[in-house]
N, C-alpha and C positions, 0 to 999 in steps of 0.2 A: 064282195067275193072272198075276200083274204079272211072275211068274220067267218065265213059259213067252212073256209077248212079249218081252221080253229076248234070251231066246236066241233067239229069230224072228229079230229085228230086227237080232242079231249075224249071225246067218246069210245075213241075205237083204242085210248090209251087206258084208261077207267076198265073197260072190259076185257082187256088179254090180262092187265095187272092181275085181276081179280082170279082168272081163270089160271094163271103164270104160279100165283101166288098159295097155292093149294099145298098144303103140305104132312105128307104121311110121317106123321111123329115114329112111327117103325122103322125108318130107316135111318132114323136121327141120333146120331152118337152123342152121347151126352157130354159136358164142360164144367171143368170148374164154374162157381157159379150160380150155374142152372140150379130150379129148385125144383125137386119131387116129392109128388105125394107118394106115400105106400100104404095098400088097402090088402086088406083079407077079410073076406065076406065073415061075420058073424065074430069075430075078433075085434073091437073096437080097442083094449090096449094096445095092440100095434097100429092101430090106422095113427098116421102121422105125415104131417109136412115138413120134409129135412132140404136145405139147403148140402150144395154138392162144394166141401172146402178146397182150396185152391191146390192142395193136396191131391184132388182126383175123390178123395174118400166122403162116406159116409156114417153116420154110426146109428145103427136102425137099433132099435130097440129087440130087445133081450139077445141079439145075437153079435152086436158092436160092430167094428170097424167092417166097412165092405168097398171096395175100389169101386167107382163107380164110373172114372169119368172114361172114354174111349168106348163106350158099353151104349147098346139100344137097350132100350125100357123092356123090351123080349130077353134080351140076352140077362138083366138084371135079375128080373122078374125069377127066372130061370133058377139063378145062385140063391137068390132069399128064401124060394121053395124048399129047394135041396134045409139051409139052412135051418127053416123055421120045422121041417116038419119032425125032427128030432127034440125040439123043443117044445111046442107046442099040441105033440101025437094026433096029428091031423089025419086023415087018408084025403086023395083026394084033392088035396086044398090046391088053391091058386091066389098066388098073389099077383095082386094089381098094381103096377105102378107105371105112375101118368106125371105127366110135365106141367106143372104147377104155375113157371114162368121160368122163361129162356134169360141169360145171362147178359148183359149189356150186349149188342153189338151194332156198331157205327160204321158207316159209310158216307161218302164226301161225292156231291154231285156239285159238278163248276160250271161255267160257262155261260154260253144261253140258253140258260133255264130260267124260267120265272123268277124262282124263289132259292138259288143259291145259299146249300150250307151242305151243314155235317147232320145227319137222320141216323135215328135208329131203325133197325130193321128186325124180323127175325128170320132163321133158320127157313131155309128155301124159300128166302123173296129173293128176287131177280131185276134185269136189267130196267124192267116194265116198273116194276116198285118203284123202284131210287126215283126215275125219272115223274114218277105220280108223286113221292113223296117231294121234290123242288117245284111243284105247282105245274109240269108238263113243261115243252120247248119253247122259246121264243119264236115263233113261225116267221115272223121274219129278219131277223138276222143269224138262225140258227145253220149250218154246215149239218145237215141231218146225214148226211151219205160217211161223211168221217167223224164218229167219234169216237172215244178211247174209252179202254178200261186198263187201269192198273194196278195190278195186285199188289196187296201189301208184300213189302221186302223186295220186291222187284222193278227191276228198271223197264220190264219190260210190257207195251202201250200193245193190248188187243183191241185193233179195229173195229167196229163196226154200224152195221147201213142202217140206223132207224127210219131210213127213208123206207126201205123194203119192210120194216119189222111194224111201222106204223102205219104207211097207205097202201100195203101191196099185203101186209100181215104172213107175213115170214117171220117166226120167231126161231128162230133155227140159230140167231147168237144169241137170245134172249138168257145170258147165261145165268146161273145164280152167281150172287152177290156174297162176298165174305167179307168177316172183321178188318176195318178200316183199308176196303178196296176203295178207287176214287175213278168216280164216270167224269171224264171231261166231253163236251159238247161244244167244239169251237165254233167261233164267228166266218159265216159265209164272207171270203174275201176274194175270190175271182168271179164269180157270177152276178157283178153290179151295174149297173149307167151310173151317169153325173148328170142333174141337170143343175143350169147354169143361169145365170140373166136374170130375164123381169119374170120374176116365177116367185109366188109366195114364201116356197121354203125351198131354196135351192140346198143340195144337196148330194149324195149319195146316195141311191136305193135298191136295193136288193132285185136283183133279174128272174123274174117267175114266165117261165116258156109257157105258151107265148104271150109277149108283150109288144105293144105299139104306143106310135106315141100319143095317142089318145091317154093312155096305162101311166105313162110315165109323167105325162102333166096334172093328173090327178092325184098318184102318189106327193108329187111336189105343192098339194095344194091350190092348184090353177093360177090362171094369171091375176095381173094386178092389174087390175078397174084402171082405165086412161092410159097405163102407161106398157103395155105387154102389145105387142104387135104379134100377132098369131100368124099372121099372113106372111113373115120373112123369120120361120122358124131353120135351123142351121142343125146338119146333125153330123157330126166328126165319128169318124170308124177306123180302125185300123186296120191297115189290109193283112189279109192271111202272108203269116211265112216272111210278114216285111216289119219286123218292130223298128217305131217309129216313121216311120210311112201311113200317110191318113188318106181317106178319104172322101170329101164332105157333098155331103146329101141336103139340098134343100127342100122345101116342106112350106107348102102353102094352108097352113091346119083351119083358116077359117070358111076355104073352098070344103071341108070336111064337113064343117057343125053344118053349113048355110045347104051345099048342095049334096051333100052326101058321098063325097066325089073319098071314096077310098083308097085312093092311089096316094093324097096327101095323109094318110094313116098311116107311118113308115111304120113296117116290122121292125122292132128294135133288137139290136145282139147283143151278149156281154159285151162288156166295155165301149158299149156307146157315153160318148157325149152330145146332150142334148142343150142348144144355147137359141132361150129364146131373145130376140132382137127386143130395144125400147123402145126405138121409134122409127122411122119413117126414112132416113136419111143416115142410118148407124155406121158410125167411125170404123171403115172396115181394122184401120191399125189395134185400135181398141179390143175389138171382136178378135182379130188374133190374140192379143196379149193374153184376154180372158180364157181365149179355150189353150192358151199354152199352161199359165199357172193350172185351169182347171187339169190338164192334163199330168200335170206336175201331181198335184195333190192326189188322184184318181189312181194313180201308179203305188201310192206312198199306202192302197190301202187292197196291193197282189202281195200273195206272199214272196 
């Protein structure tokens, strides 16, 4: 099941990127940097490719220095006309000038994402990019509802829900991205269980509504051959409103496989712990101890 939103969630990220990603070079102020061409139809001495110096300036041919940067390729375009047709006794004429290749610019995507680092972007890519450029979220450890964005020179962390932006497609923070902004994507740390005992890979696993514990001994790998007692499964909760106050739910899971009997299917909540029994006769003092540390450690990963 967790493969198949996977691929969704690559899919339906692949396609707003794409569509996010669209960018009308007219509205695009130019940078040091940046590099333009300049055309005029039937003039091939002036067609030329000039880098924009870090000055702002450019220096076009037969008419010299021209500011360029703070300027759309409209607003440019505009000035070199006026310029050239005094020089060149044109009527008529229009000069072309187009965006050759955009100027470094870098952004920092952290957290759980695939492929953590520092990407290049350009000019009106968005939240959708950075996230396709780090190879998409980690689905399951990723905190999709909270991540951040921070702009460069600021301290200050813009929220938001790629849960809405990626399964519900809201792109409405989908903002655009600027020079060395940084997406963080934290680690889901209160919607977990623990399971615990004779369980393949005991552990910590991420809580997906809804889950039972059919869900959660699957995640953990299932039992171990001879030694997992399914039949005297233990499941500790904490009660609302009481931290630190439990209370434990047992779970006959092999009346499940054998008779179908779904009442031993416990719905699981965050912050369950689930402790399966070894054997036959389990040291209840034991079984305390283990769901105490388990409890211990299970705490050590809420914010």
């Amino acid at each position: 099941m967790r493969s198949k939103v996977t691929i969704f969630l690559l899919m339906m990220l692949s396609l707003l990127s794409i569509v996010a990603s669209a960018q009308d070079a007219s509205t695009y102020r130019l940078q040091a940097q940046d590099v333009i061409r300049i055309q005029i139809y039937g003039e091939p001495q002036v067609n030329t490719v000039l880098p924009i110096g870090k000055d702002g300036n450019i220096s076009a041919p037969f008419v010299g220095i021209i500011h360029a940067a703070g300027r759309t390729t409209s607003e440019l375009e505009a000035e070199l006309s006026q310029k050239y047709e005094p020089v060149l006794h044109l009527k008529e004429m229009h000069v072309a000038v187009t965006i050759e290749q955009y100027r470094p610019l870098r952004a920092t995507i952290g957290g759980m994402v695939n492929q953590p680092g520092i990407y290049e972007f350009k000019p009106g890519d968005t939240v959708l990019t950075l996230i396709s450029r780090g190879g998409g979220i980690n689905v399951d450890r990723a905190d999709t509802r909270r991540a951040t964005l921070k702009k460069a020179n600021s301290r200050e962390l813009i929220p938001i829900d790629l849960h809405a932006m990626l399964l519900l497609g809201d792109t409405s923070q989908n903002y655009a991205i600027e020079d060395m902004d940084e997406l963080i994507v934290p680690e889901e740390t209160t919607n977990r269980i623990l399971v615990l005992g004779a369980i393949q890979s005991p552990g910590p696993y991420p809580y997906k509504e809804p889950m039972h514990l059919a869900d959660a001994i699957t995640m953990a790998h299932g039992p171990i051959p001879t030694r997992s007692m399914l039949s005297r499964v233990l499941i500790t909760r904490e009660q609302p409103g009481k931290p630190g106050t439990y209370t434990r739910i047992s779970a006959n899971f092999v009346r499940f496989i054998r008779n179908g009997d779904n009442a031993q299917n416990i719905l699981l909540q965050p912050g369950d712990l689930v402790y399966i029994s070894e054997t036959k006769t389990p040291d209840i003092n034991q079984i305390v101890s283990i769901i105490s540390n388990g409890l211990f450690i299970f705490d050590r990963f809420r914010p």
